[in-house]
C-alpha positions as CSV (number, residue, x, y, z in Angstrom):
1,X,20.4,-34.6,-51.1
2,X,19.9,-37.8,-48.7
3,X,16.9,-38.6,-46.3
4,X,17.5,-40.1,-43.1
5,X,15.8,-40.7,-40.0
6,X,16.9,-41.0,-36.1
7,X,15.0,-42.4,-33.4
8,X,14.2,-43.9,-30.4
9,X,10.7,-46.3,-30.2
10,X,9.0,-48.7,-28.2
11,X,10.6,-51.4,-29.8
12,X,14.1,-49.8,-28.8
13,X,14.3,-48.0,-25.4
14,X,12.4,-48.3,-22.0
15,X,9.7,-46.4,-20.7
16,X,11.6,-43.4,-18.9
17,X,15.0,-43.2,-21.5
18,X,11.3,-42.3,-24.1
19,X,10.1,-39.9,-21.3
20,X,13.5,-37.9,-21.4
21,X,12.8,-37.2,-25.1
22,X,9.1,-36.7,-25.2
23,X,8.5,-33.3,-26.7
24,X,4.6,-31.8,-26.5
25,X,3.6,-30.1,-29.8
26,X,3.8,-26.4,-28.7
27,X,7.6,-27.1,-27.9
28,X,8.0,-28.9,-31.4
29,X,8.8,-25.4,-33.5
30,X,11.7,-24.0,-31.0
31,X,13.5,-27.4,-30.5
32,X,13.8,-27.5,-34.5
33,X,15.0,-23.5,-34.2
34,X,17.3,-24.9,-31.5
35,X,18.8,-28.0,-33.5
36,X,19.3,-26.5,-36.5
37,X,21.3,-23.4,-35.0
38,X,23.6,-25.5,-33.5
39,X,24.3,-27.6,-36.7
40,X,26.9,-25.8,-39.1
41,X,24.8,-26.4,-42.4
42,X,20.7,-26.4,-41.5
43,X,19.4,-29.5,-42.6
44,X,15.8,-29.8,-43.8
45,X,13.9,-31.3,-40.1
46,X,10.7,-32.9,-38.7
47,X,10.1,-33.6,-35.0
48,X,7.9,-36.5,-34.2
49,X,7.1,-37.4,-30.7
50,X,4.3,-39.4,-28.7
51,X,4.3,-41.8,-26.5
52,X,5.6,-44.3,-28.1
53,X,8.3,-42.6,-30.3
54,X,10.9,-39.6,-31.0
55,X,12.0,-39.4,-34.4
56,X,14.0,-36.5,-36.3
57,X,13.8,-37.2,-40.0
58,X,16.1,-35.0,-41.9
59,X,16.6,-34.3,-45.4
60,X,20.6,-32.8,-46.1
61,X,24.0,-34.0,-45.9
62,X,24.4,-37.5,-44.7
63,X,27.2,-36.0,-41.8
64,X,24.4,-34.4,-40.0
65,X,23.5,-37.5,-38.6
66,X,26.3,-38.0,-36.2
67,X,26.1,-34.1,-34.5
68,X,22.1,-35.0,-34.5
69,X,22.9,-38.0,-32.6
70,X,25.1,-35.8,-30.0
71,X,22.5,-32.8,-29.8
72,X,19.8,-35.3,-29.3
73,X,21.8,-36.7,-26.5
74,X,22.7,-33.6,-24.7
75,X,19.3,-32.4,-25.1
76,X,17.6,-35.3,-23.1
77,X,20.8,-35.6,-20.5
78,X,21.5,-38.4,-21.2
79,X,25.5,-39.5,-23.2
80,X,25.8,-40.0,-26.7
81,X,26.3,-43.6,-26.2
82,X,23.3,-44.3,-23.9
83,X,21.4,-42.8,-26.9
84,X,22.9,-44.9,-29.6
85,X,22.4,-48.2,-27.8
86,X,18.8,-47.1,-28.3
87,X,18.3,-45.6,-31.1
88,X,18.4,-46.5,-35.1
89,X,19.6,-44.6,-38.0
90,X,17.5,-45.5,-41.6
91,X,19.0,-43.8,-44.5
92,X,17.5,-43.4,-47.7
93,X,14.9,-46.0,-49.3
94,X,15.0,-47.4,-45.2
95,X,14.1,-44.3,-44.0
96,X,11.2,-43.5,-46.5
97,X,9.6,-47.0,-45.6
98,X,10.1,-46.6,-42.1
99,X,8.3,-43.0,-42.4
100,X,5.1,-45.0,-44.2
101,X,4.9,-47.6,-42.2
102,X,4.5,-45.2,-38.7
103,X,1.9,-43.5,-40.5
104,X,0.3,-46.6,-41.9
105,X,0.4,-47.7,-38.1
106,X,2.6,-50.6,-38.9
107,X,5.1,-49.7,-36.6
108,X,2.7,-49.0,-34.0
109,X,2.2,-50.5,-30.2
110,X,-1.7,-50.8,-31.5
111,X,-1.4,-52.4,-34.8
112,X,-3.1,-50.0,-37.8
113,X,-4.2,-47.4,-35.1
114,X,-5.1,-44.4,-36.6
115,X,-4.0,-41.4,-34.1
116,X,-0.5,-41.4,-35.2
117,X,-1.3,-40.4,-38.3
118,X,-3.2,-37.1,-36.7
119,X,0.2,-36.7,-35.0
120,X,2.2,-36.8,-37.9
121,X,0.6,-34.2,-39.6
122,X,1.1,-32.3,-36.6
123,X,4.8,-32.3,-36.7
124,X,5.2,-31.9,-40.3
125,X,2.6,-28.4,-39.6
126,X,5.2,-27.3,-36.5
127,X,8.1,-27.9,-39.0
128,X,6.8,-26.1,-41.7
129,X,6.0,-23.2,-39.6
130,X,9.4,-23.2,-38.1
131,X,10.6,-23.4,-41.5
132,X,12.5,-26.2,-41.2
133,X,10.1,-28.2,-43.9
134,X,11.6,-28.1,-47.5
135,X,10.8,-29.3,-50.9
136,X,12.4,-32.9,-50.1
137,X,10.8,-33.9,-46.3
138,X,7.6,-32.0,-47.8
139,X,7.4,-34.5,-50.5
140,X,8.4,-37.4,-47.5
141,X,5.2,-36.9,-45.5
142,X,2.9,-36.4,-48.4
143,X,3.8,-38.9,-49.9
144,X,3.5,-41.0,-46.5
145,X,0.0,-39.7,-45.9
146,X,-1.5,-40.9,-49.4
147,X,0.0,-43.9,-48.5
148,X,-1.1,-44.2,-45.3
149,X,-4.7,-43.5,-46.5
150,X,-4.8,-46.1,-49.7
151,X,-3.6,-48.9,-46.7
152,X,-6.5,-47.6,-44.4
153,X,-9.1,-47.8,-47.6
154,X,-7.8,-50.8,-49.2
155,X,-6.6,-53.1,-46.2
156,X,-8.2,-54.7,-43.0
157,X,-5.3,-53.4,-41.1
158,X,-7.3,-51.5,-38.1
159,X,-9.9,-54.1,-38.4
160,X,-10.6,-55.4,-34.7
161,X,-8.0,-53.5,-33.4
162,X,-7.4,-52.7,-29.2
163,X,-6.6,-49.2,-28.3
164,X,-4.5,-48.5,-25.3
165,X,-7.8,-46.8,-23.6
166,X,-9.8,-49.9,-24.9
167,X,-7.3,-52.5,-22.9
168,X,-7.8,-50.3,-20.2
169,X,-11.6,-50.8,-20.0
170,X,-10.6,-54.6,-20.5
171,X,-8.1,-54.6,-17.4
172,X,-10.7,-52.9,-15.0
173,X,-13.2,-55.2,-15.9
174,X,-10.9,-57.7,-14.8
175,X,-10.1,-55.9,-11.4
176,X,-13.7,-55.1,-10.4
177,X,-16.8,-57.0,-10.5
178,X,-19.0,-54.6,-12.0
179,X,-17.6,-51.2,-13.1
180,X,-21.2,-49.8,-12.7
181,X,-19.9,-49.6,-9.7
182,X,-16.9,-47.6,-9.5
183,X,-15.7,-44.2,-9.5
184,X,-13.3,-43.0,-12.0
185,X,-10.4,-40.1,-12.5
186,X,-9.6,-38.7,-15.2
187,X,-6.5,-36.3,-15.2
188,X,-6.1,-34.4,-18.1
189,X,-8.0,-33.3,-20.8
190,X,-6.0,-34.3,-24.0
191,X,-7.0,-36.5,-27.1
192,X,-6.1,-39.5,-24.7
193,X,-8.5,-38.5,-22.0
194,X,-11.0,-38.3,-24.5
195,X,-11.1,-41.6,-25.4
196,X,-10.7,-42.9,-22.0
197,X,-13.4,-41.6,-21.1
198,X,-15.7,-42.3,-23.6
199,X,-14.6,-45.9,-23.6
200,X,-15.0,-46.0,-19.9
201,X,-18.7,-44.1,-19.6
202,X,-19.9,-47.2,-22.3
203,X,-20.0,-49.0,-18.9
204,X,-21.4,-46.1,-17.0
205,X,-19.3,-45.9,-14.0
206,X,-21.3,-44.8,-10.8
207,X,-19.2,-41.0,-11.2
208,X,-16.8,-40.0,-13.3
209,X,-14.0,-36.5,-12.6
210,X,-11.7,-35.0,-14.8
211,X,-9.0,-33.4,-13.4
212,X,-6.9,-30.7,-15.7
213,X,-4.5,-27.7,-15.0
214,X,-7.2,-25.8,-17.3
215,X,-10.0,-25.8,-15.5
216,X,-12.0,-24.5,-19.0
217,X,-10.7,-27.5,-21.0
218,X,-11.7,-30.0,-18.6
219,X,-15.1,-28.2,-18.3
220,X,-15.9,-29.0,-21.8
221,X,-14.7,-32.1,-21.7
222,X,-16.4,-32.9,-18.5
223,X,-19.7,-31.8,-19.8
224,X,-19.7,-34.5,-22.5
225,X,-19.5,-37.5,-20.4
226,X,-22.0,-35.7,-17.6
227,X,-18.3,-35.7,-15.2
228,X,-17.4,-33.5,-12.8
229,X,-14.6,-30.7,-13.4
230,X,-11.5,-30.5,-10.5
231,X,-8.2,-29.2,-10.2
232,X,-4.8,-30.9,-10.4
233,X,-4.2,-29.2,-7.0
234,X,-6.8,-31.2,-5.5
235,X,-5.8,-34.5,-6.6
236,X,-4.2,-35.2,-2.8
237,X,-6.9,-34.6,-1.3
238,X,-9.5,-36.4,-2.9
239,X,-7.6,-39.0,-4.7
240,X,-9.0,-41.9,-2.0
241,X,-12.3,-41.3,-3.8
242,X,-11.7,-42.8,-7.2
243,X,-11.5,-46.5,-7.7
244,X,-10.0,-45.9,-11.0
245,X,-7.4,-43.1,-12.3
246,X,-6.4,-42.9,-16.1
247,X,-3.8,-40.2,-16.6
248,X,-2.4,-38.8,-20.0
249,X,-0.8,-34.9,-19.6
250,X,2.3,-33.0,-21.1
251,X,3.8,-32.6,-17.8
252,X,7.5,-33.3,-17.2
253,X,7.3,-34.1,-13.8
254,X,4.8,-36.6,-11.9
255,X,1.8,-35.3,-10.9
256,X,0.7,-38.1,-8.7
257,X,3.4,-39.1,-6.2
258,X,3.9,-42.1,-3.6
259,X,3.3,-40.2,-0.7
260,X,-0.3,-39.0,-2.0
261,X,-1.1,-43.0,-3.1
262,X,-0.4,-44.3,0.5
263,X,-2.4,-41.9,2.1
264,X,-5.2,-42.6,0.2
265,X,-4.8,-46.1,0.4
266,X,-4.9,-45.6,3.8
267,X,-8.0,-43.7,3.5
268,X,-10.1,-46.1,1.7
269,X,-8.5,-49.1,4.2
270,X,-6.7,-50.5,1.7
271,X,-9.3,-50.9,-1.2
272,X,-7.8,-51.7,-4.4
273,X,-6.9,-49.0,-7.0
274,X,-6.4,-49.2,-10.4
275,X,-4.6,-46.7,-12.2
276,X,-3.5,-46.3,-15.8
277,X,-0.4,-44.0,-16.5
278,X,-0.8,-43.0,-20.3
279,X,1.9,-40.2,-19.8
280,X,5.5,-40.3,-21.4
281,X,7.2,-39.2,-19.5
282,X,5.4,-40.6,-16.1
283,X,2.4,-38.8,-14.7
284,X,2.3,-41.2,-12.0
285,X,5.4,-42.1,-10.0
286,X,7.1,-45.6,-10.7
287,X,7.7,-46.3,-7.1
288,X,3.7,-46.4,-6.6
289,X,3.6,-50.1,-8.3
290,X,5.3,-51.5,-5.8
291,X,2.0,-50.6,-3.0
292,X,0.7,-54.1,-2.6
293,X,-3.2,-52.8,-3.2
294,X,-2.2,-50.6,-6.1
295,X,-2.4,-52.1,-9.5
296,X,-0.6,-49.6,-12.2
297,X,-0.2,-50.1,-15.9
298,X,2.1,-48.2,-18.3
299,X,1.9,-48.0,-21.6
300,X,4.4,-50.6,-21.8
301,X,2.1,-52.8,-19.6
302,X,-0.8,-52.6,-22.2
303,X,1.7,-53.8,-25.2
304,X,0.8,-57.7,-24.4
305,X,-3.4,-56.5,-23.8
306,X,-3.3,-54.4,-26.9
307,X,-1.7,-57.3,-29.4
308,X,-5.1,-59.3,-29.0
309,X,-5.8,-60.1,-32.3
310,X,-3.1,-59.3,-34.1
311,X,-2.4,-62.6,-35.8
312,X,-5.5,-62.1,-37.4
313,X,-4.5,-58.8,-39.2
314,X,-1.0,-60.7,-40.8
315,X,-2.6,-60.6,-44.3
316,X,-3.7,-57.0,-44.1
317,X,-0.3,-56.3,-43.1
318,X,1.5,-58.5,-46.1
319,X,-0.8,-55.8,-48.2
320,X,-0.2,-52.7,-46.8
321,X,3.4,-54.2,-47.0
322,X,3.4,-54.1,-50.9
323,X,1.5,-51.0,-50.5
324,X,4.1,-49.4,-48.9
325,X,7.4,-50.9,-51.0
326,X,5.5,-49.3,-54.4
327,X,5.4,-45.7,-52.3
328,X,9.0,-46.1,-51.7
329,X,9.7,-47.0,-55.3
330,X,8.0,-44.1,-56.3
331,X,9.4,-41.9,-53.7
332,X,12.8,-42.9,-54.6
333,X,12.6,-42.3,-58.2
334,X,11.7,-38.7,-57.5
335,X,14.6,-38.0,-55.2
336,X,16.8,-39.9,-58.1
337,X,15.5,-37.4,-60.7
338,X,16.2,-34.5,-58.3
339,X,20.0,-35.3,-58.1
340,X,22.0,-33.0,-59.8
341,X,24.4,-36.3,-60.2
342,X,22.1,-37.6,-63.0
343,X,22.5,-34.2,-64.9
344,X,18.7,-33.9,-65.3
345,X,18.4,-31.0,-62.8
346,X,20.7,-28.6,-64.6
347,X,19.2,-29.2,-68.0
348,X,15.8,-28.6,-66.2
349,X,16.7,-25.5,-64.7
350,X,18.2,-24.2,-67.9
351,X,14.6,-25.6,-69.8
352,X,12.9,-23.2,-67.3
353,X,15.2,-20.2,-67.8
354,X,14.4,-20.5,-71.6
355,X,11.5,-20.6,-71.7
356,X,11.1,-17.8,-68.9
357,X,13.0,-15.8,-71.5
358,X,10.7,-16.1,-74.8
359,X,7.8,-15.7,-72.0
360,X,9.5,-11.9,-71.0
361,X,10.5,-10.9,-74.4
362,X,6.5,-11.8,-75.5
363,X,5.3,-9.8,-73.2
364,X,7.7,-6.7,-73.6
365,X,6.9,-7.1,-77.0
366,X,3.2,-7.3,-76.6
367,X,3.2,-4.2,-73.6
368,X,4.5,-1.9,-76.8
369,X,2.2,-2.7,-79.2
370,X,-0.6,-1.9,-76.9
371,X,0.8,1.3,-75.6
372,X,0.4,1.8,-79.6
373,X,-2.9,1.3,-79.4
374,X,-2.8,-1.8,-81.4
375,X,-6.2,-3.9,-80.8
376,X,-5.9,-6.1,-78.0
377,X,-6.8,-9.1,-80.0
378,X,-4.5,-8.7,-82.8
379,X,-1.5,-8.4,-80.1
380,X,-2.6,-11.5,-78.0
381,X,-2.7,-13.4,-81.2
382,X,0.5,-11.9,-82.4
383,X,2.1,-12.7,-78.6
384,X,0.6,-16.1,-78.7
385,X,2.6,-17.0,-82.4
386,X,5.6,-15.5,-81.6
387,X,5.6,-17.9,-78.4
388,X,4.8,-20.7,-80.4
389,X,7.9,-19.9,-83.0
390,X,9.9,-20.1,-80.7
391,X,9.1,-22.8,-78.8
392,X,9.0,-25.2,-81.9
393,X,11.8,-23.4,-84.1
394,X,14.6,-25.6,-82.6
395,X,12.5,-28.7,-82.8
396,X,11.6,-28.0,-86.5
397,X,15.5,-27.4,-87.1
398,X,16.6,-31.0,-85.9
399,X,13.5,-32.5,-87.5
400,X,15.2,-31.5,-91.5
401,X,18.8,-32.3,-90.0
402,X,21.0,-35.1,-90.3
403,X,20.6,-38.8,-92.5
404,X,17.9,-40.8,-92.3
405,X,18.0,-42.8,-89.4
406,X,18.7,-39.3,-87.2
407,X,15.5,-38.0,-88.9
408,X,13.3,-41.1,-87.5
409,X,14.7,-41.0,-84.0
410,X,14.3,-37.4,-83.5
411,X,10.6,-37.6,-85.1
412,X,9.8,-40.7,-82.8
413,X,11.1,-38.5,-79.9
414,X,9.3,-34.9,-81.0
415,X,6.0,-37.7,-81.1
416,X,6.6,-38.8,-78.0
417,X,7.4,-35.8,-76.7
418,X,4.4,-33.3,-78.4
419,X,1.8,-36.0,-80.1
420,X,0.7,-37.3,-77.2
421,X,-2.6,-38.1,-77.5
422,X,-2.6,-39.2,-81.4
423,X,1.1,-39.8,-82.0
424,X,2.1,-40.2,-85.9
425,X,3.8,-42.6,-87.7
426,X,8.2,-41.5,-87.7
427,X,9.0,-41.3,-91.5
428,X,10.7,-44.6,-93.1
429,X,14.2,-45.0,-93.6
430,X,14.7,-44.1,-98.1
């Protein structure tokens, strides 16, 4: 059994080759039905995707990793070899670190941000529900959550941190004298949104509107901030309104085109806009940066806002570091005892059959006695020593076998193995 883990982040591939893989979490549990259909032998999978990442971590045959390369490919159209000029391939103790230190928010655009780790419990829930979650990847993200908690407790790593909404609030400030004074959209209604929105009603804006296909959703959401509620449909029409538009949605396609930015441009005789496009893929369409009183900021264009700081956190990350290298250690020890290689798996399983065996032939014995109408405490007590007979007969055995020097080492092992909390003296050599 081998872990592995393919992907394509911030740090490898551009804004729009991220957008054609960007899966939202209700499509998570039929692309992992999908991909391991088309595979001849159904590896263990997890999907992870957000803005800033697809990964498929996969626990299985190491081949698997080439035709997951190809599906991948054809499943964002784009050709296997635009995809592996992107993407990396970490096998093994690689991919276990690399899994910890996303979660740890190492590997993050927002050094030691906390959101991805809500997101990685997400897809490791979607997998396990599309059954696609087995003992080995199960173990993989547990594991990467207690140690992505003990670096959050123990380390300054989200200490002073910049969120991607937070830069936001920075860049506006920058754009308009006062931001009492503006008027701010909000399209969507997402986790995103959220904190947009709070972040920007700290500097209570003159009106704030959120703007989401579910007119319910953005109603509750709305009502927290004191915002008004819109439709998506309306955005064309009353776009020239807002100062300020911050946009985070699960659509695949723009929602905001060029066509509907000049016109309101034109509208508000060319007052300047700001506008934030959260979205992977694009809610807002590219060619709008290039208006002249427009200024747009990916989530690309926040990296350099969002690193503020970041020097200061180095020797939180040199500890969540060794953190992390003692969580792979560990994590790798348990997949090495798990190999059938190392013969411990077979001697296991027989250890288990055994002892299932003396367990069944207790109890058959003990089910007769009582349909006798023995008393029930004489036949737990007889069930309970014939269990223990058995359990110790072969141990007893070796202990009166062989020289010496056998007799010592098997007693030292037998103390070892059943004295563990006041472990005797092994017998001297005569």
């Amino acid at each position: 059994m081998s872990v592995w883990a393919l992907g394509i982040n911030h740090h490898t591939a551009p804004l729009d080759l991220r957008g054609r893989f960007a899966f939202a979490l209700d499509q998570i549990q039929p692309t992992l039905n999908g991909y391991r259909q088309s595979l001849a032998r159904q590896p263990e999978a997890t999907l992870l995707s957000t803005c800033n990442r697809t990964e498929l971590y996969g626990a299985g045959d190491q081949a698997a990793v080439e035709p997951t390369l190809e599906w991948l490919a054809h499943t964002g159209g784009v050709s296997t070899q635009v995809l592996r000029d992107h993407a990396y391939v970490l096998r093994e103790d690689q991919a276990a670190r690399h899994a910890f230190r996303v979660a740890s928010g190492l590997d993050s655009m927002v050094l030691g941000e906390a959101q991805i780790l809500g997101q990685m419990k997400d897809a490791v829930r979607a997998a396990d529900e599309a059954g696609a979650l087995g003992t080995t990847l199960h173990q993989l993200f547990q594991r990467s959550f207690a140690v992505a908690k003990q670096v959050r407790t123990s380390t300054e790593i989200g200490a002073h941190s910049i969120s991607m909404t937070a830069a936001a609030v920075r860049l506006a400030s920058q754009l308009f004298e006062d931001l009492k004074d503006i008027k701010v959209l909000f399209v969507g209604a997402g986790e995103m949104i959220e904190l947009a929105a709070t972040h920007f009603a700290a500097k209570t804006p003159k009106a704030m509107a959120i703007a989401n296909r579910s007119l319910e959703r953005g109603e509750k959401l709305a009502g927290r901030f004191g915002a008004e509620v819109m439709r998506l449909a309306d955005i064309p029409d009353r776009l020239h309104e807002f100062d300020a538009v911050v946009s985070c949605t699960a659509s695949t396609l723009p929602i905001i085109g060029l066509g509907a930015v000049e016109r309101a441009l034109k509208k508000r005789k060319h007052r300047p806009m700001f506008m934030v496009d959260l979205a992977v893929p694009r809610d807002i369409e590219i060619e709008v940066k290039g208006l002249s009183d427009v200024y747009l900021y990916t989530v690309d264009d926040l990296a350099t806002v969002v690193q503020t700081g970041k020097d200061n956190r180095q020797a939180a990350v040199a500890q969540a570091e060794a953190i992390i290298d003692a969580g792979v250690l560990s994590f790798m020890h348990w997949m090495e005892q798990r190999n059938p290689a190392n013969g411990m798996v077979p001697l296991i399983q027989q250890i288990h059959a055994q002892a299932d065996a003396w367990r069944s032939a207790e109890m058959a014995r003990a089910k007769k006695l009582l349909a006798r109408g023995e008393p029930v405490d004489a036949v737990l007590e007889a069930m309970s020593r014939g269990l223990t007979q058995k359990m110790l007969h072969g141990t007893l055995a070796e202990l009166r076998a062989g020289d010496a020097d056998t007799r010592a080492a098997t007693a030292q092992t037998v103390s070892r193995l059943f004295l563990r909390d006041d472990p005797v003296k092994p017998p001297r050599n005569s």
